[in-house]
Each structure stands twice: as C-alpha cells, then as structure tokens.
N, C-alpha and C positions, 0 to 999 in steps of 0.2 A: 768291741764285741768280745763277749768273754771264750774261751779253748772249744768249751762242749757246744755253746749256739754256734760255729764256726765250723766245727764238725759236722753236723745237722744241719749245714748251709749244705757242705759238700757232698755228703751224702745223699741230699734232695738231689744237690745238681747230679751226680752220676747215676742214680735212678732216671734221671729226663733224657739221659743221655743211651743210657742202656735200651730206651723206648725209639732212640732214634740216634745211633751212634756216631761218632765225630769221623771216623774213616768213610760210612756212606756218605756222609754230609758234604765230605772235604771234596769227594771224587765227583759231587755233583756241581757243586761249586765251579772246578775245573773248566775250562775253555779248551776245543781242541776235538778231537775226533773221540765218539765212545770210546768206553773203555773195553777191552779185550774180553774174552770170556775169563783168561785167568788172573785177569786184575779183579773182575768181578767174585770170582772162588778163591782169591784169596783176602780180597773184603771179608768177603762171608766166614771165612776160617777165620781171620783174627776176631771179629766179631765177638763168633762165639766163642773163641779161646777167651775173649777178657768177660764176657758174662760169664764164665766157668771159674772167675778169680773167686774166692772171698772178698766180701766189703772192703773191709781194710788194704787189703793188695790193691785192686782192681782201682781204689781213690788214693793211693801215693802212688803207683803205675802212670796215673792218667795227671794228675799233678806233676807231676817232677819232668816226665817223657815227652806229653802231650802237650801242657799247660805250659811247662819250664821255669817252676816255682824250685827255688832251691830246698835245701833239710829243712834251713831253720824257717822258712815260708809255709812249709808242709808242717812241722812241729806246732809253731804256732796255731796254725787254722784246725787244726785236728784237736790237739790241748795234747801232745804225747812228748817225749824226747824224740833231740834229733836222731840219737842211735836206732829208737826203734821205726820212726820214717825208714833210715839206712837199710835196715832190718829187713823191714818190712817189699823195699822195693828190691833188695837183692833177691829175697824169698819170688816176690812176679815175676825178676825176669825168668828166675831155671823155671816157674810155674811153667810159665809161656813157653818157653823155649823148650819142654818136655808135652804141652801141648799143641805145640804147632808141629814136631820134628816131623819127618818125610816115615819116620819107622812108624812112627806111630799110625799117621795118616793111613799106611799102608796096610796097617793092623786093623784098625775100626772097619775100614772098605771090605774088610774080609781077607785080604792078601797077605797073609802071614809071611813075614820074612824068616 
C-alpha cells in the first residue's frame, strides 16, 4: 500500500471513530459495576478534547497512545517523516493537556480563576 492510500485508510478510520469513539467503546466493553458519573464526564471531556485535535494530531495521538504503533509505523502509514510523526504527537499531547487542564475546565464553566 502506497504513504498517501495508507493515510486515507487512517483517516477514514478516525472519522469512524470520532462517530463513535474508542474511550466510550472501551468503558462499555468493561465487566463490573457502571461507571461513575465522573468516569462518565470524563469520557465525555477527553472525547471532546481529541475531536478539537486537528486531523493530523488527533491520527498520530490515537496511533502511537491508543493503537501503540511506533514513529516509524505511524511515518509509514501516514507517507510523512518520523520527525514530523514525533512532531506532531509532541504538539497533541500540550494540545490535550491545555485542553483537558482543571483551569481551563473552570474557565469555560464560567468560573474564572
């Protein structure tokens, strides 16, 4: 399979995914008593924190984190360097981690700190 049809594989797939994401999936899968309200709201937070990626983030995020394909697994499938895979998932995680943080959260809700 050539870089670009490889990329437009992955891409489909996290469109199919974003329709039904692998963190609700995983918690339904699960055995054991429901899940809590705040396991549930923070489903729904991460959720929406990675549909708020860009494309490119949001599919080496979910490769590398989720999948646990390595650079040059992600380089290949994508057609990019592994630098910019590297690049690219260093840039998701501060994405995420400036979209999930507790200030922020606090901020949106209206609770100015």
């Amino acid at each position: 399979m050539d870089a670009p049809a490889g990329r437009e594989l992955g891409l489909n797939r996290l469109r199919r995914q974003s329709k039904r994401p692998d963190v609700e999936a995983a918690a339904e899968r699960q055995s054991g008593p429901p899940p809590t309200d705040e396991t549930v709201l923070n489903q729904k937070l991460l959720s929406q924190a990675l549909d708020r990626l860009s494309p490119g983030y949001r599919t080496v995020l979910v490769l590398h984190d989720v999948e646990g394909l390595t650079h040059d697994e992600i380089a290949k499938r994508m057609g990019v360097a592994v630098g910019t895979s590297k690049s690219q998932l260093h840039k998701a995680r501060a994405r995420m981690r400036d979209l999930l943080s507790p200030a922020r959260a606090k901020n949106e809700a209206g609770n100015h700190v």
